[in-house]
N, C-alpha and C positions, 0 to 999 in steps of 0.2 A: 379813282375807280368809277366806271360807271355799270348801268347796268346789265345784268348777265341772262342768256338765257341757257335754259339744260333740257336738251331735248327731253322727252318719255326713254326715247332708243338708246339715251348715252349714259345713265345711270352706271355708278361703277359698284363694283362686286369687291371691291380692293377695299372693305372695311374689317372689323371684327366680329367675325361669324361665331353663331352658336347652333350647336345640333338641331336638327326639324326644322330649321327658320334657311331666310334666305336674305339679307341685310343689302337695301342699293343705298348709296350715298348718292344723294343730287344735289346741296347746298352743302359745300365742305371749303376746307382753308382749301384743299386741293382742287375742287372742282371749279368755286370760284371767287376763292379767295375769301370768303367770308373772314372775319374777325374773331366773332362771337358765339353765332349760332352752327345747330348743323340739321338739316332737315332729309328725310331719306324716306324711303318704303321699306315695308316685310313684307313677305311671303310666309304663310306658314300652311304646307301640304297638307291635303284633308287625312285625317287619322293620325296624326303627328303631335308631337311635342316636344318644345324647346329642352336644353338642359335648363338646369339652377343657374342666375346668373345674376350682375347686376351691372348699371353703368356708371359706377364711382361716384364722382360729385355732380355730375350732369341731374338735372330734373329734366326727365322726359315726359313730353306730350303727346297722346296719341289719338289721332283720329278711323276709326274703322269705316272703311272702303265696301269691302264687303267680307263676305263671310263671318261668322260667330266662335271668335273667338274668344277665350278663358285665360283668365289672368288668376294665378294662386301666388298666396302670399299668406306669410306667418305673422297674427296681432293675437299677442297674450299665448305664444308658444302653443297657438295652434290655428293649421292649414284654410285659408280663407279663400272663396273663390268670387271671381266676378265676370260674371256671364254678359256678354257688349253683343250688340249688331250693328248693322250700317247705320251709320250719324251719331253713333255713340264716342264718348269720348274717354280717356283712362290719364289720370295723374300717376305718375313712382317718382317716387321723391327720390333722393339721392342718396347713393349702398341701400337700395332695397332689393334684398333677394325675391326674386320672382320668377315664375314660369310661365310660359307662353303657351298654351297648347291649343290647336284646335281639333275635338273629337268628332267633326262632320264630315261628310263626305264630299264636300265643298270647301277648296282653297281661300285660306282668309288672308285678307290684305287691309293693310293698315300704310297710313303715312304716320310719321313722328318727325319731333321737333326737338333737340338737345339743348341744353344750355353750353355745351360746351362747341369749338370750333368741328370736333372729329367726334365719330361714336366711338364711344369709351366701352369696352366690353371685358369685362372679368368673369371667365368661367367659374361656377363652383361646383363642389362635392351632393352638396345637398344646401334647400331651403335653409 
């Protein structure tokens, strides 16, 4: 295998989406073949929020691009949030329920990084 490149233009939509978000794959077994890793963007439109969700055993990495987005999450059975802007960075460990929301009026975008080959997405009911 050698190396690949993936346009900005050719990001695919063909992952597993969750509510108020907008999920591209650009480093996938599909896109190019990766092994290991899977790297992609979000979108999340200003006034929006994702559902409850989580990505299995993947540990994901994420970088904020822009906009200010909020990451909520439950430690000691109760609702946590963590407020990020550009250059900031976010750990979720693997099955951690989490939500995505950004409440500006400004579309947030984030890059992330999987541990796994594909983005692994499991809807939930609630946090």
């Amino acid at each position: 295998m050698s190396l690949r490149h993936i346009p900005a233009d050719s990001l695919s939509d063909a992952t597993g989406q969750t509510s108020g978000m907008r999920r591209l794959a650009a480093i996938s077994a599909t896109t190019a073949g990766s092994q290991v890793i899977f790297m992609g963007q979000t979108h999340v439109l200003a006034g929006t929020s994702s559902g409850p969700h989580h990505h299995g055993e993947s540990e994901t990495c994420i970088y904020v691009v822009s906009g200010r987005p909020r990451f909520l999450f439950k430690k000691d059975g109760r609702e946590q949030a963590i407020e990020t802007g550009p250059g900031d960075y976010v750990y979720i460990p693997p099955f951690e329920p989490h939500v995505e929301e950004n409440p500006h009026d400004q579309e947030a975008v984030v890059v992330l990084a999987r541990s796994t080959q594909e983005a692994i997405v499991e809807n939930l009911d609630h946090l």
